[in-house]
N, CA, C and O atoms as CSV, one atom per row, in Angstrom:
chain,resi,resn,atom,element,x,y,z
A,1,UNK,N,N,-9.145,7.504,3.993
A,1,UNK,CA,C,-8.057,6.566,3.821
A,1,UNK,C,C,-6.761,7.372,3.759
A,1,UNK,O,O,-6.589,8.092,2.776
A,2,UNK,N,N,-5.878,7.321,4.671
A,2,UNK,CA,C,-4.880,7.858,4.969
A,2,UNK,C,C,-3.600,7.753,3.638
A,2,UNK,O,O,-3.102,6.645,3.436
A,3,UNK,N,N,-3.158,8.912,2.824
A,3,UNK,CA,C,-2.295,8.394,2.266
A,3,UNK,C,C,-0.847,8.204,3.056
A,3,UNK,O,O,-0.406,8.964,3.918
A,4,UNK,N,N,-0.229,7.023,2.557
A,4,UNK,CA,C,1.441,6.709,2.772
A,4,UNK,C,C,2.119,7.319,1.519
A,4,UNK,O,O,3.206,7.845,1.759
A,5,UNK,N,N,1.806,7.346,0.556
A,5,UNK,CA,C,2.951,7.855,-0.489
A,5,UNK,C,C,2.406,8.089,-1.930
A,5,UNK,O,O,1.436,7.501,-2.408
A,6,UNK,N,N,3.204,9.079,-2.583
A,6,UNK,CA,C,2.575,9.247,-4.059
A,6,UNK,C,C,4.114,9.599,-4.887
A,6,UNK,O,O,5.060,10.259,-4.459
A,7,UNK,N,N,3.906,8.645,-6.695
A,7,UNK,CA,C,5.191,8.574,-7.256
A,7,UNK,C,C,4.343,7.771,-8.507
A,7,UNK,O,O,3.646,6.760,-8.593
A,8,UNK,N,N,4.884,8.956,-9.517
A,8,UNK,CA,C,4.839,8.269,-10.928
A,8,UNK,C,C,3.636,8.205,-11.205
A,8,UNK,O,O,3.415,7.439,-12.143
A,9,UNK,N,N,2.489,8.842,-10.649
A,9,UNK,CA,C,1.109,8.632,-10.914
A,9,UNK,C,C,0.330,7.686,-10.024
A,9,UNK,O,O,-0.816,7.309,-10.268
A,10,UNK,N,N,1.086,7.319,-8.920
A,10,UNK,CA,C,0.461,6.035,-8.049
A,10,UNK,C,C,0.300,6.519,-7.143
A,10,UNK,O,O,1.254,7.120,-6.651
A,11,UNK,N,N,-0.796,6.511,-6.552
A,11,UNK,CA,C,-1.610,6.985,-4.889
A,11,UNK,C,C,-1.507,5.652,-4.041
A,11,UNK,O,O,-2.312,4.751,-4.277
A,12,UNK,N,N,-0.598,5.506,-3.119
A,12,UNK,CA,C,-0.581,4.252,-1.773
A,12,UNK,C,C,-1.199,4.470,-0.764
A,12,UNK,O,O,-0.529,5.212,-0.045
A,13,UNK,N,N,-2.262,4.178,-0.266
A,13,UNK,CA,C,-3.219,4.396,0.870
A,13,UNK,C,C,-2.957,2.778,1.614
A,13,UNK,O,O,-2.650,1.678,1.155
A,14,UNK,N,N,-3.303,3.381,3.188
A,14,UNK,CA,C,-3.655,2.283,3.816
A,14,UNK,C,C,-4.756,2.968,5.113
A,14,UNK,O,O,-4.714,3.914,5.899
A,15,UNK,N,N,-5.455,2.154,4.862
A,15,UNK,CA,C,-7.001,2.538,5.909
A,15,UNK,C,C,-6.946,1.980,7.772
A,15,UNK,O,O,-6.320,1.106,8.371
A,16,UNK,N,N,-7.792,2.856,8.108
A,16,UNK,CA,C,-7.407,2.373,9.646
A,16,UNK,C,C,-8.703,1.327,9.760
A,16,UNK,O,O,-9.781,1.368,9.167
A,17,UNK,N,N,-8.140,0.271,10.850
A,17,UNK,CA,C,-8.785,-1.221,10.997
A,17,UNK,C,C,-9.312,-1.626,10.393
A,17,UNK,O,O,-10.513,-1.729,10.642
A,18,UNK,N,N,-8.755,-2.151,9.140
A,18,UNK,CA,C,-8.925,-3.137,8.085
A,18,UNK,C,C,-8.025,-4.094,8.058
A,18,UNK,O,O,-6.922,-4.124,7.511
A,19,UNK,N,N,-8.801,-5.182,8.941
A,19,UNK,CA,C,-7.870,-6.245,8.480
A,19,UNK,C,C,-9.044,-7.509,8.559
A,19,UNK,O,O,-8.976,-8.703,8.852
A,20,UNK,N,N,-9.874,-6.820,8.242
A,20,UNK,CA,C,-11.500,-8.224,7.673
A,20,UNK,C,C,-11.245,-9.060,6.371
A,20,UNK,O,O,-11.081,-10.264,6.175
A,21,UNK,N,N,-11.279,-7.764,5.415
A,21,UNK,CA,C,-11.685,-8.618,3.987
A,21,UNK,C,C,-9.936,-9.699,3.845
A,21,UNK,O,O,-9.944,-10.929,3.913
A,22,UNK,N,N,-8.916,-9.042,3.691
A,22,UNK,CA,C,-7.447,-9.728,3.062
A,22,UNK,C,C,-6.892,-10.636,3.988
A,22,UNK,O,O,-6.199,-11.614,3.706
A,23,UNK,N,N,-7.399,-10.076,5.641
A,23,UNK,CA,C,-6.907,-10.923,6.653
A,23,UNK,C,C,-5.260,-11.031,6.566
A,23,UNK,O,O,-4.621,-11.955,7.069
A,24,UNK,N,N,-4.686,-9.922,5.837
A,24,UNK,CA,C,-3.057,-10.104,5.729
A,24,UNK,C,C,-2.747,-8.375,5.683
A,24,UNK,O,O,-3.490,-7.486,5.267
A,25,UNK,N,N,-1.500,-8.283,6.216
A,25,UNK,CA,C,-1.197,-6.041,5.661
A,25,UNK,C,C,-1.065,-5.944,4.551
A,25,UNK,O,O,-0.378,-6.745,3.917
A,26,UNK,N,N,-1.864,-4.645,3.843
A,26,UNK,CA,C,-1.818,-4.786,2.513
A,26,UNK,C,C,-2.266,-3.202,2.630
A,26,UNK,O,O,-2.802,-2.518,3.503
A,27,UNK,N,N,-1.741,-2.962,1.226
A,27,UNK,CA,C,-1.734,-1.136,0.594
A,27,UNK,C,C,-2.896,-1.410,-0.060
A,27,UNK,O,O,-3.285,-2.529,-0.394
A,28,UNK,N,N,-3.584,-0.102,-0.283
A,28,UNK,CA,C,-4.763,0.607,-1.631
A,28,UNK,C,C,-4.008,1.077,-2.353
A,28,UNK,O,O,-3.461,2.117,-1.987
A,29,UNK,N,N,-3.657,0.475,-3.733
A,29,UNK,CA,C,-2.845,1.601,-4.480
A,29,UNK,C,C,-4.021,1.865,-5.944
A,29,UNK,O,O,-4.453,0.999,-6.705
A,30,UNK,N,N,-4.272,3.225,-5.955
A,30,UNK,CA,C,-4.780,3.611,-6.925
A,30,UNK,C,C,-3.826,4.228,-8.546
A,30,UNK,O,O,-2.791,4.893,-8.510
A,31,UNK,N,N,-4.133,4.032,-9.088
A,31,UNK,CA,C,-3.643,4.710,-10.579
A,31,UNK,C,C,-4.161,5.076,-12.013
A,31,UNK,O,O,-4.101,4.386,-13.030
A,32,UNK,N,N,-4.682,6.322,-11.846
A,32,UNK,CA,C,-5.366,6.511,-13.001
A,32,UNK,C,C,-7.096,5.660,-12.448
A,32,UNK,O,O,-7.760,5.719,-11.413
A,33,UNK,N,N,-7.252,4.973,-13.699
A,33,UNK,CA,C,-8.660,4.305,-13.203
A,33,UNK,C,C,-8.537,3.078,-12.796
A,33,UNK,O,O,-9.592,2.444,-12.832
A,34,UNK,N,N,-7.529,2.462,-12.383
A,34,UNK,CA,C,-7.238,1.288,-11.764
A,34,UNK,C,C,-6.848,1.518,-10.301
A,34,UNK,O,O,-6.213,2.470,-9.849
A,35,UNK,N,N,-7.451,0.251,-9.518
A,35,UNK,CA,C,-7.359,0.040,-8.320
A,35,UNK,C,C,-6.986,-1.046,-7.775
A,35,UNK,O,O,-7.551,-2.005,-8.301
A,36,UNK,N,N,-6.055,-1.423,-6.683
A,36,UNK,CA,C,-5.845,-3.157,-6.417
A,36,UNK,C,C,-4.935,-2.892,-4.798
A,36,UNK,O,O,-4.087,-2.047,-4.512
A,37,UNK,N,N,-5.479,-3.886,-4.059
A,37,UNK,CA,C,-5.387,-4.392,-3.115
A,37,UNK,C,C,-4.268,-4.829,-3.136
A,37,UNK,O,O,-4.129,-5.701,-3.993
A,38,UNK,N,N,-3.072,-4.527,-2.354
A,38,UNK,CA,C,-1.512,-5.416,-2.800
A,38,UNK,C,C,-1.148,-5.846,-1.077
A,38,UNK,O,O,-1.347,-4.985,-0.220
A,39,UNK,N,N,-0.673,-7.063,-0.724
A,39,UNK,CA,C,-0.047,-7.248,0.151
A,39,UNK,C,C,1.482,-6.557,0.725
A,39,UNK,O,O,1.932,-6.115,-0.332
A,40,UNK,N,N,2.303,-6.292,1.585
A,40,UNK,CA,C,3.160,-6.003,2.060
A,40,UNK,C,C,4.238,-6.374,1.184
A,40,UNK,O,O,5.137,-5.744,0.629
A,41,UNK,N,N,3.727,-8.127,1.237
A,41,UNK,CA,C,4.401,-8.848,0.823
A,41,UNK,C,C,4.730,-8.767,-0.779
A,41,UNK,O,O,5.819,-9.052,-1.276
A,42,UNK,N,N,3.593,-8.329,-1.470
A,42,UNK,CA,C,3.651,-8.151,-3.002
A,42,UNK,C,C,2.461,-8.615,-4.209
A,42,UNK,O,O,2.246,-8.214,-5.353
A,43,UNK,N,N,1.625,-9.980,-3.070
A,43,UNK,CA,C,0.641,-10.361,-3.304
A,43,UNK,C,C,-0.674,-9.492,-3.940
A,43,UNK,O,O,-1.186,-8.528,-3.371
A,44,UNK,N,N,-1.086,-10.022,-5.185
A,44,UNK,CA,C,-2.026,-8.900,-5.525
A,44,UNK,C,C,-3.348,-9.683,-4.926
A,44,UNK,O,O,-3.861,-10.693,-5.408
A,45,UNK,N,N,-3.716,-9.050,-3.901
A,45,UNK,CA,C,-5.020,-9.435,-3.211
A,45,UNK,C,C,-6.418,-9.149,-3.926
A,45,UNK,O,O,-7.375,-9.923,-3.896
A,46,UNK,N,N,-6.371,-7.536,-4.771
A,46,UNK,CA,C,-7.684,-7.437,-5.173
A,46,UNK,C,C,-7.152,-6.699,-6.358
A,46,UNK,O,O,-5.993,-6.288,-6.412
A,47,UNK,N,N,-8.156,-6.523,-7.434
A,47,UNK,CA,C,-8.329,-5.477,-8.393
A,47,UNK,C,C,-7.283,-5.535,-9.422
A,47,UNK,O,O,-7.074,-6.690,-9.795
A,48,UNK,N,N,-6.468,-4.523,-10.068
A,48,UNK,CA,C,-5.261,-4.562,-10.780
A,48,UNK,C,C,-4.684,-3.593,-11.352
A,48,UNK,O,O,-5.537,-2.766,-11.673
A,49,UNK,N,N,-3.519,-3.236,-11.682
A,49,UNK,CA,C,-2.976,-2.477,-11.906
A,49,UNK,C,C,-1.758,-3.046,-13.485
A,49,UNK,O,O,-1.285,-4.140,-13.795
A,50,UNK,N,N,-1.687,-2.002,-13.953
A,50,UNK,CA,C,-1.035,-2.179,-15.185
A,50,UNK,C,C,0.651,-2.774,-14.904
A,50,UNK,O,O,1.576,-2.280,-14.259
A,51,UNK,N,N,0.554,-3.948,-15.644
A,51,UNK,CA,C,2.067,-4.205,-14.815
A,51,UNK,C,C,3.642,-3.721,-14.965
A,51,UNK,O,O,4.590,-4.398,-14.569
A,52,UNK,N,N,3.734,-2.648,-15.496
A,52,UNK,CA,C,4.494,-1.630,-15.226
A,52,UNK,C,C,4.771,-1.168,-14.027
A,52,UNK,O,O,5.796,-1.280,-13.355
A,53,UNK,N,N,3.641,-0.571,-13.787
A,53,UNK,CA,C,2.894,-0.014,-12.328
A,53,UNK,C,C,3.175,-0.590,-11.006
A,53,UNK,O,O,3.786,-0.201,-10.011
A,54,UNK,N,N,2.403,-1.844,-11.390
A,54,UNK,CA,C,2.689,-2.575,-10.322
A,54,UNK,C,C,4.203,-3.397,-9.911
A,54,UNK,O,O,4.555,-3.807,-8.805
A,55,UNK,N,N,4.776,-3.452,-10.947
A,55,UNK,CA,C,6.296,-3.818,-10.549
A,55,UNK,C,C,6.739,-2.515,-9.985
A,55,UNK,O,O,7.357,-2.765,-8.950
A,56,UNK,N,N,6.696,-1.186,-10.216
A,56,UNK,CA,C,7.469,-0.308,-9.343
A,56,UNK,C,C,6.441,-0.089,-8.008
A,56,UNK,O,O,6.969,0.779,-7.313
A,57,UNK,N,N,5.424,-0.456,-7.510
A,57,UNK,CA,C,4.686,-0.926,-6.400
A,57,UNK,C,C,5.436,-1.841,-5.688
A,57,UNK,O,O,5.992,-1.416,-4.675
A,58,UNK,N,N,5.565,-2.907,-5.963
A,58,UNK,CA,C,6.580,-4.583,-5.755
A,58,UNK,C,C,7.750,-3.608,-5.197
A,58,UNK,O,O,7.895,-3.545,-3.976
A,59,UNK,N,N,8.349,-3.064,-5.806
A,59,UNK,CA,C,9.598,-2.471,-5.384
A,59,UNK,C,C,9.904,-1.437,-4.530
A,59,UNK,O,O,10.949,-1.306,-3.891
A,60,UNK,N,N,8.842,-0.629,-4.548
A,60,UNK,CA,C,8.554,0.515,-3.261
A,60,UNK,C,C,8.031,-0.321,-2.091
A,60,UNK,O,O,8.136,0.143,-0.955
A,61,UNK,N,N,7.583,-1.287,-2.249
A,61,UNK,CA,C,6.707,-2.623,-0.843
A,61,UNK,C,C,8.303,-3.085,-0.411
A,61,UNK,O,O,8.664,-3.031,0.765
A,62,UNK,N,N,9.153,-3.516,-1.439
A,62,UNK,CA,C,10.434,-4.029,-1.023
A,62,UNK,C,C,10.991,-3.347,-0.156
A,62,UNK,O,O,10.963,-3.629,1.042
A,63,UNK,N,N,11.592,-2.324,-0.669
A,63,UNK,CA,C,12.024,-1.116,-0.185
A,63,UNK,C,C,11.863,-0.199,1.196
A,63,UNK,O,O,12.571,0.624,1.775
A,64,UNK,N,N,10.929,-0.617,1.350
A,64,UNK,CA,C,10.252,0.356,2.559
A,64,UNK,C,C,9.566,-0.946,3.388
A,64,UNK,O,O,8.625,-0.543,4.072
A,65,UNK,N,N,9.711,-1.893,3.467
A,65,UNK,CA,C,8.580,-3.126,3.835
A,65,UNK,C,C,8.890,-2.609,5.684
A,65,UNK,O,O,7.892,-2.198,6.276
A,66,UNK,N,N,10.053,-2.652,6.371
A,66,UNK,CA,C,9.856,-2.298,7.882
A,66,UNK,C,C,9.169,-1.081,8.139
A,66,UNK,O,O,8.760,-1.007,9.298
A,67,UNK,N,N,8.951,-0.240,7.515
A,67,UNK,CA,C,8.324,0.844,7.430
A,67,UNK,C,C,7.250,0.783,7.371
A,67,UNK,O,O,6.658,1.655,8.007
A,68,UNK,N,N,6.233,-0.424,6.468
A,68,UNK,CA,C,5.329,-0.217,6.097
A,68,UNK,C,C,4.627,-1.345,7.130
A,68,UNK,O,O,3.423,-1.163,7.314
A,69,UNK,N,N,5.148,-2.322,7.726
A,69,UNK,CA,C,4.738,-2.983,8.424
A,69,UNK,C,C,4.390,-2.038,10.307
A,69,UNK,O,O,3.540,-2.131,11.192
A,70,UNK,N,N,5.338,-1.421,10.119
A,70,UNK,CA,C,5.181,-0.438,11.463
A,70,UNK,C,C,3.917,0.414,11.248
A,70,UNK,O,O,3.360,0.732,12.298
A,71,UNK,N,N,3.356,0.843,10.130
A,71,UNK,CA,C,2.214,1.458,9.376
A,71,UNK,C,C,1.131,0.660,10.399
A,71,UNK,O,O,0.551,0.936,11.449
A,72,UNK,N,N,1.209,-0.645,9.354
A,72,UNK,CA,C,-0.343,-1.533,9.490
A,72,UNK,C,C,-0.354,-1.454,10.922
A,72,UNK,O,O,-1.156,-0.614,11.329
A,73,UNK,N,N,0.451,-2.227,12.053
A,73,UNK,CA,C,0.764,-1.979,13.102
A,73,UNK,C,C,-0.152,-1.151,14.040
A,73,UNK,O,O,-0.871,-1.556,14.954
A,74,UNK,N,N,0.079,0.284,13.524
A,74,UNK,CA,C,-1.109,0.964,13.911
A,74,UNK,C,C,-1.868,1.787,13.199
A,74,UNK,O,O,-2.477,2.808,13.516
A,75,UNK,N,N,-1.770,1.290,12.327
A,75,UNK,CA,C,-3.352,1.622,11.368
A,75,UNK,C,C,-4.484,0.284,12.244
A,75,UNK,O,O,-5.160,0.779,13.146
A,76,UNK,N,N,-4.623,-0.739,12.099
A,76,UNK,CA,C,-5.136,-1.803,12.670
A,76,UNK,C,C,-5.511,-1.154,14.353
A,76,UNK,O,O,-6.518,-1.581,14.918
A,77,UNK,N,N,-4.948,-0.503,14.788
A,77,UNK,CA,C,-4.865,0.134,16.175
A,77,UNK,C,C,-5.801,1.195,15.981
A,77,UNK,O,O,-6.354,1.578,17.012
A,78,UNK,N,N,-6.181,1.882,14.701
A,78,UNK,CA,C,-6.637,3.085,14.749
A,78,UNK,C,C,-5.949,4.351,14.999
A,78,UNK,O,O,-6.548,5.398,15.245
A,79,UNK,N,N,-4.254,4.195,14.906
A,79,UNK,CA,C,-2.906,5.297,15.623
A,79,UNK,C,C,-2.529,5.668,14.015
A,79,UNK,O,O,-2.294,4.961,13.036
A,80,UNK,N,N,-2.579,6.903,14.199
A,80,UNK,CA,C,-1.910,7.310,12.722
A,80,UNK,C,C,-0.630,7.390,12.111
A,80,UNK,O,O,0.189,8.063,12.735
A,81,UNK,N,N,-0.386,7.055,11.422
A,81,UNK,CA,C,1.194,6.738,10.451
A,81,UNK,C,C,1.568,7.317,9.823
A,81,UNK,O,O,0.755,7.719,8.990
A,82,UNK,N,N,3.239,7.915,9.650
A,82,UNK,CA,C,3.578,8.594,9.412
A,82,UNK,C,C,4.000,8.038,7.414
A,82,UNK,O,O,4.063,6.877,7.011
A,83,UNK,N,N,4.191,9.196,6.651
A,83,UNK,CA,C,3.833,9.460,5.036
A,83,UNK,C,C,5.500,8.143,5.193
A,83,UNK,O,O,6.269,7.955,6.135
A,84,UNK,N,N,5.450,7.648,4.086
A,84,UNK,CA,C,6.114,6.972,3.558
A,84,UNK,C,C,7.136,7.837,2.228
A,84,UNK,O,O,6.553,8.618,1.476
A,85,UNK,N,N,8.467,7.616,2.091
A,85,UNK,CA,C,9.451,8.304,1.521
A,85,UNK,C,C,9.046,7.868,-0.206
A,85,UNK,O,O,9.034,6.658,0.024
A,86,UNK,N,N,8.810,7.923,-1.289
A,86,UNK,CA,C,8.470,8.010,-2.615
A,86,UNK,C,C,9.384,7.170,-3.390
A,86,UNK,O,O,10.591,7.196,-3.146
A,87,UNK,N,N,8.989,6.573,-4.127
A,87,UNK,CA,C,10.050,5.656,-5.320
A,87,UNK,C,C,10.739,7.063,-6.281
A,87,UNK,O,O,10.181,7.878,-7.015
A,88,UNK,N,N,11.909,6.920,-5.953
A,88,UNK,CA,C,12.826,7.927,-6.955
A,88,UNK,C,C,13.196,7.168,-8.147
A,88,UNK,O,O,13.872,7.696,-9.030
């Protein structure tokens, strides 16, 4: 699983051709021992994250969203994507 970005203790992955289970673009963000499925959009699709966490997630998805949509794009393609810039 390819990482896009790491900040504050949060690992953002997005996997190549996955778009079965969420059927929508969505990050792996890991933290610590929590894990959750987040949409582009902000949507928490799976799992969970401490909501601290996940509001500066929400805001790095904001932030970077044309970026991250050009990602899925070709991740879904199987074409690899370039690292995503970090929440300062």
């Amino acid at each position: 699983m390819p990482e896009l970005s790491r900040f504050y203790g949060l690992i953002i992955k997005m996997i190549f051709l996955d778009n079965d289970k969420h059927h929508k673009p969505h990050v792996h963000v890991t933290y610590g021992d929590f894990e959750a499925s987040i949409g582009i959009d902000g949507e928490l699709l799976g799992g969970s994250l401490p909501v601290k966490q996940l509001k500066l997630v929400n805001a790095w998805l904001v932030l970077h969203e044309d970026e991250l949509y050009a990602a899925w794009n070709n991740a879904v393609r199987g074409i690899r994507f370039n690292k995503i810039e970090p929440l300062r």
